[in-house]
N, C-alpha and C positions, 0 to 999 in steps of 0.2 A: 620867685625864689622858693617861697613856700611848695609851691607843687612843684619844683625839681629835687627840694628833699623830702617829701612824700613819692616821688617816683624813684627816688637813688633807695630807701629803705624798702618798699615793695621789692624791686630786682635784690637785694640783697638778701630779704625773708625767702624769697624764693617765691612769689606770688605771681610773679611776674611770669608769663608763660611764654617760655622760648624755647631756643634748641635746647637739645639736649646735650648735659654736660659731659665735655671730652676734658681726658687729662693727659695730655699728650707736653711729652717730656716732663710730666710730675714724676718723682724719686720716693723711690721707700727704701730708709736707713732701719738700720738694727743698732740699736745701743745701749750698750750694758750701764747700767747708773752705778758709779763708782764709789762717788761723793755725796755726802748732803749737798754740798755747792750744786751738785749738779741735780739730784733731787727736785733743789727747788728751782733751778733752772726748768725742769721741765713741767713743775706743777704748777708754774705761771703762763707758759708757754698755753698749759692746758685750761686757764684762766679765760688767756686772752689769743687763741688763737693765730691773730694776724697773718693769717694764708697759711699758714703751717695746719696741722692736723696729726691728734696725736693718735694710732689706732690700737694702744691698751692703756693702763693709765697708771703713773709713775707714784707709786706706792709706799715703796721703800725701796732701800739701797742692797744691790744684789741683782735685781729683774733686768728682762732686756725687753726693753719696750720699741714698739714700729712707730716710727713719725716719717709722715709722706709730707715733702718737701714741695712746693710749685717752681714751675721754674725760675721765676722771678724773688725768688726765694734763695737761690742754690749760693751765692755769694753771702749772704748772708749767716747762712746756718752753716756752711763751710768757715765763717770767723766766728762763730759763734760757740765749737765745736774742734776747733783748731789744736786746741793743747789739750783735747780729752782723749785721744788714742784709745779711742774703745767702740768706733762706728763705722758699721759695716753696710757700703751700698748693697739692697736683695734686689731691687726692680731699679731699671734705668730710666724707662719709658712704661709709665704705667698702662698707658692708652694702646701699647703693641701689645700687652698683657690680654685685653681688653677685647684685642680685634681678633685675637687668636682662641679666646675662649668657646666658643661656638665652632664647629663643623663648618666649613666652605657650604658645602652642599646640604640643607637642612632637611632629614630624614620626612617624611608627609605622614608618618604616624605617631603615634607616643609613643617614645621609648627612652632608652638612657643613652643613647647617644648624642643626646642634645637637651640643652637645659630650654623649658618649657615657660609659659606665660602665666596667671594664675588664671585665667579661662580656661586656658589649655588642660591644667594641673585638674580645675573644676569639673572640667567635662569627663575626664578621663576619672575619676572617680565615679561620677552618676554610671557611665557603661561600666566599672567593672562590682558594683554596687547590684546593677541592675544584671549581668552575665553571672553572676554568683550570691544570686536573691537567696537561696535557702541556707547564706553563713553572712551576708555581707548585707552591710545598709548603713545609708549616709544617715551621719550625725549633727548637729549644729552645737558645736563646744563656746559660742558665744560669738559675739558683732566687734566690726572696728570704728574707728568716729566717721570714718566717709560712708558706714554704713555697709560693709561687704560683711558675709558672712565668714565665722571660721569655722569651716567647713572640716570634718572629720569621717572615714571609713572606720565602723567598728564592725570586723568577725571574731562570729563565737558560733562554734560548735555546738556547743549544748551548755544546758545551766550550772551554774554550780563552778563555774571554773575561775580561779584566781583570774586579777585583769592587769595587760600591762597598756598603758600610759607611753603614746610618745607623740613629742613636742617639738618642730621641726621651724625652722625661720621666726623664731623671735626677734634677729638682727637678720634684716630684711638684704644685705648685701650677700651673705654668706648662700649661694646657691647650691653650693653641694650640699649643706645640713638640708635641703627641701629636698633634693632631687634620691638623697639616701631612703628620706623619709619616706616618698612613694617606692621606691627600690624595693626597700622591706615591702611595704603592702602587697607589693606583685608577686613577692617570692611567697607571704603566705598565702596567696591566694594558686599560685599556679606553679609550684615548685613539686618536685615528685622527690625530690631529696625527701630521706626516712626523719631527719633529727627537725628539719624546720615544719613537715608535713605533723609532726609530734607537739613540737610548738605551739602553730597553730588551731590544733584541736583540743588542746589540753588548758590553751589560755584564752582569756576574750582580752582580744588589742582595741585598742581607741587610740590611731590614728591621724595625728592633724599636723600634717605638714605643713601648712603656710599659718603659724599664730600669728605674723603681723601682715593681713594684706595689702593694707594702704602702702603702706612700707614696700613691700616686695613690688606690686604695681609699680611705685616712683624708681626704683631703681633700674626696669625696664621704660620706661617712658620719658625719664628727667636724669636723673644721678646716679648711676652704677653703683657708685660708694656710701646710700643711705643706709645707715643703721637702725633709727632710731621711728615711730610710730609716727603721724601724721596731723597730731592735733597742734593749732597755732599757740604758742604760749604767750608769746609776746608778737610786738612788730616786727624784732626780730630777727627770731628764734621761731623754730617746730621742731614740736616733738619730744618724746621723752623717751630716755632706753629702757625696755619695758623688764628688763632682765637687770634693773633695780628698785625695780616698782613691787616688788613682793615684800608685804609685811612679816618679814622676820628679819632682827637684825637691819631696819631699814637705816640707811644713812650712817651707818658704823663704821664705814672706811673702802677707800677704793669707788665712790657714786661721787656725783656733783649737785649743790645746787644750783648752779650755773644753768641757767636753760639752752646758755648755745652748745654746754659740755656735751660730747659725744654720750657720755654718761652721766645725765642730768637724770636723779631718779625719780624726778616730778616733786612737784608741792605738797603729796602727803602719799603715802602708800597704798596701792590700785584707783590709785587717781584716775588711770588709764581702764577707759572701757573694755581693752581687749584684756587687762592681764585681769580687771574684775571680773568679766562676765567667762572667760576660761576658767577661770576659780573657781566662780559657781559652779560652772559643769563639774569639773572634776571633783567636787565636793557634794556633787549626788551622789556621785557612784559609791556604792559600799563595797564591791570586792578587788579594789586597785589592789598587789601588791608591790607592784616594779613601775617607777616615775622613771622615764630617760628622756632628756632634754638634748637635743641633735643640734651640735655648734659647729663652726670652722675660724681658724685654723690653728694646726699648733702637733696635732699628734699626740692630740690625750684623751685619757679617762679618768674625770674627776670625780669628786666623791664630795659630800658636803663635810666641812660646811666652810663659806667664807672669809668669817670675820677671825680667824685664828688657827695657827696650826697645829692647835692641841686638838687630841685624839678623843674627840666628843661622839656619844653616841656609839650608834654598832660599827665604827671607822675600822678596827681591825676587820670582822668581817668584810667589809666592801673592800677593803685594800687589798686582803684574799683572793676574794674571786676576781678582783681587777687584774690580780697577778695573772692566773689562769684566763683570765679573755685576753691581754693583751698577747697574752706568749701566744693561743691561738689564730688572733687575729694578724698575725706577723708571718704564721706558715703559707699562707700562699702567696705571697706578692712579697716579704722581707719589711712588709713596714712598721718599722721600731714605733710603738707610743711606750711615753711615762705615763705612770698613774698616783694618786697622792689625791689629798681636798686640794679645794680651790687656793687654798691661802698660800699654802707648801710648794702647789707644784706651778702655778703661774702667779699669782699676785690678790694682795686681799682684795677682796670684791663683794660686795651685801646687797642686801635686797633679790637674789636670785632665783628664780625657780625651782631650784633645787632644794636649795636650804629650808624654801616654804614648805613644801612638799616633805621632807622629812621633817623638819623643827615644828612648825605648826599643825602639820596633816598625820604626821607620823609613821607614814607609810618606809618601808622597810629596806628595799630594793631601790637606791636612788641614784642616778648617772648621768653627766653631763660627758657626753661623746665633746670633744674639738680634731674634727677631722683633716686630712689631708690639706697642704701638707705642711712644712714647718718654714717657708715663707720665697721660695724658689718661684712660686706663682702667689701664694696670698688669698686675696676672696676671689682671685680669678681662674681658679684652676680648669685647664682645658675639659672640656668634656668627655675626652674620651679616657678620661679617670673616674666619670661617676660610676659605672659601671664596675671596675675592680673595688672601687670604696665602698660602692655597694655590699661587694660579696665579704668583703674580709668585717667589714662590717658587720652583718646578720651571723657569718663564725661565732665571731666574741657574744654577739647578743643573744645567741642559743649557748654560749657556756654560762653565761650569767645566772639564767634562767634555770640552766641544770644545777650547778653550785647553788646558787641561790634556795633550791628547793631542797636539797641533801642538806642545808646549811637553817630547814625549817620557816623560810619564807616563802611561803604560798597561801 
């Protein structure tokens, strides 16, 4: 008996090494919280999980939060849910989401028509590192607990030039925030357009697409739907969200200390190897001016700061120029983002990268992209969207950059 609940709790931590998880007829609802009744309906739910999953985290009343449903579930959260008249099925089958994400036919070179491995991701940085040796060279921005590096491309033209900062797959599900991440790097390395060719001679970029590898790894090999980092916490639980592991404002609302929470922000702040030893890096550098932290999904541009929606800090400026990249980023393809902090335009949330970065670091220029798109696909978005989210993309991030410097941050 003893070792068949030591073998029931291994399969259940996830130690157990098997196929890999499909979610086939699992349901993702939209639901707007109306009530406190319903409030704390779901911030127990996000307590205690029980097959449910909740994928943002119910805050206050007003937000509309995504909880994916399993199937053996659907009776349930249908009585559960019954007299709230405010939830909306987005995915029916999340596993056809899933199967459709990827190109039939998978391209034999790097490009953006297909989302990449973090070998892949790996490799194709050292070649354009090494094709573009006299502006380009890999950086190491810090380790993760299974030990991978976090691998970063920093070009720079010449000395002397302000630096921008960008931070790509903290939430290891979200594969368009990496695949933009390299997006950008290619376009400044091999774009003949005059404003992004301007960009990058004018700024030194750092980089790092994949900050949670362990992470990203598992969600190709084991779980599609991993968020969160790779260290065991308990028997279990793994993992912590690493995008509430920044000391500022840690544990001030919207984190968990729950270690199965999707947003457990760990047992004390940079707990986690990768968001300390990225820290470190980023607190060599002496000439960051612009921090951009690459999310999905939702169709914004946030501004810090988390833990409230009052207007701290240079927030009018960012809300400014937010105005001006998003209207940009809308002209070629139509696609609407809101922009606003964290707290105002999606839900409180602490301990973020952002927040760190401007609250504790001070740096000027701070942005949290939540890309494509607002929940018709989810973290599944077919690939042949990373390519246009690319471009509209790098629009906003060369107005940023322009505004931003007429506006004295450089």
């Amino acid at each position: 008996m003893k070792f068949l609940i030591v073998l029931l709790l291994a399969l259940v931590a996830g130690v157990w090494c098997g196929e890999k998880a499909r979610f086939d007829h699992y349901r993702i609802y939209s639901v707007t919280i109306e009530t406190e009744e319903q409030l704390q309906v779901l911030r127990q739910i996000d307590e205690n999980p029980n097959g449910y999953e909740l994928l943002d985290y119910p805050s206050v009343v007003g937000i509309v939060i995504q909880v994916m449903v399993p199937p053996h579930k659907r009776a349930d959260f249908a009585e559960l849910t019954a007299n709230w008249g405010n939830v909306r099925l987005d995915i029916d089958n999340l596993q056809e989401k899933f199967d459709e994400e990827q190109p039939t036919v998978r391209p034999r070179a790097f490009g953006w028509d297909a989302y990449h491995t973090l070998d892949e991701i790996y490799e194709w940085m050292d070649v354009m590192a090494w094709a573009h040796s006299n502006v380009a060279t890999i950086v190491t921005g810090g380790v993760s607990h299974e030990g991978r590096l976090i691998k970063g491309l920093k070009i720079s033209h010449k000395s002397g030039n302000p630096g921008v900062f960008i931070e790509g797959g903290i939430h290891s599900r979200e594969w368009i925030a990496i695949a933009t991440s390299t997006f950008i790097a290619n376009e400044l390395l091999t774009s003949s357009n005059a404003d992004i060719q301007y960009a990058a001679q004018n700024y030194d970029w750092y980089i790092f697409p994949v900050t949670n590898p362990d992470g990203y790894v598992h969600t190709h090999n084991s779980n599609r739907m991993w968020r969160k980092t790779r260290r065991p916490i308990n028997i279990l639980c793994t993992g912590v969200d690493a995008n509430r592991n920044f000391p500022f404002n840690w544990m001030q609302g919207g984190a968990s200390s729950n270690p199965c929470s999707e947003i457990f922000a760990g047992p004390e702040p940079f707990s986690e190897v990768e968001t300390r030893t990225l820290s470190d890096y980023y607190s060599s550098l002496s000439d960051v001016s612009t921090y951009i932290s690459i999310h999905a999904f939702g169709q914004m541009l946030l501004v810090p700061f988390g833990h409230t929606t009052a207007a701290l800090g240079n927030y009018h400026d960012l809300v400014a120029i937010a105005s001006k990249a998003t209207a940009k980023l809308s002209e070629r393809f139509g696609t609407r983002y809101t922009y606003g902090n964290i707290a105002e335009t999606i839900y409180i949330a602490t301990g973020g990268s952002i927040d760190w970065a401007a609250g504790a670091k001070g740096t000027g220029l701070v942005y949290a992209y939540e890309l494509r798109d607002t929940g018709t696909h989810g973290f599944s978005l077919p690939a042949n969207q990373i390519r246009p989210t690319g471009q509209e993309t790098m629009d906003s991030l060369i107005v940023i950059l322009r505004e931003g410097a007429n506006l004295g941050y450089h």
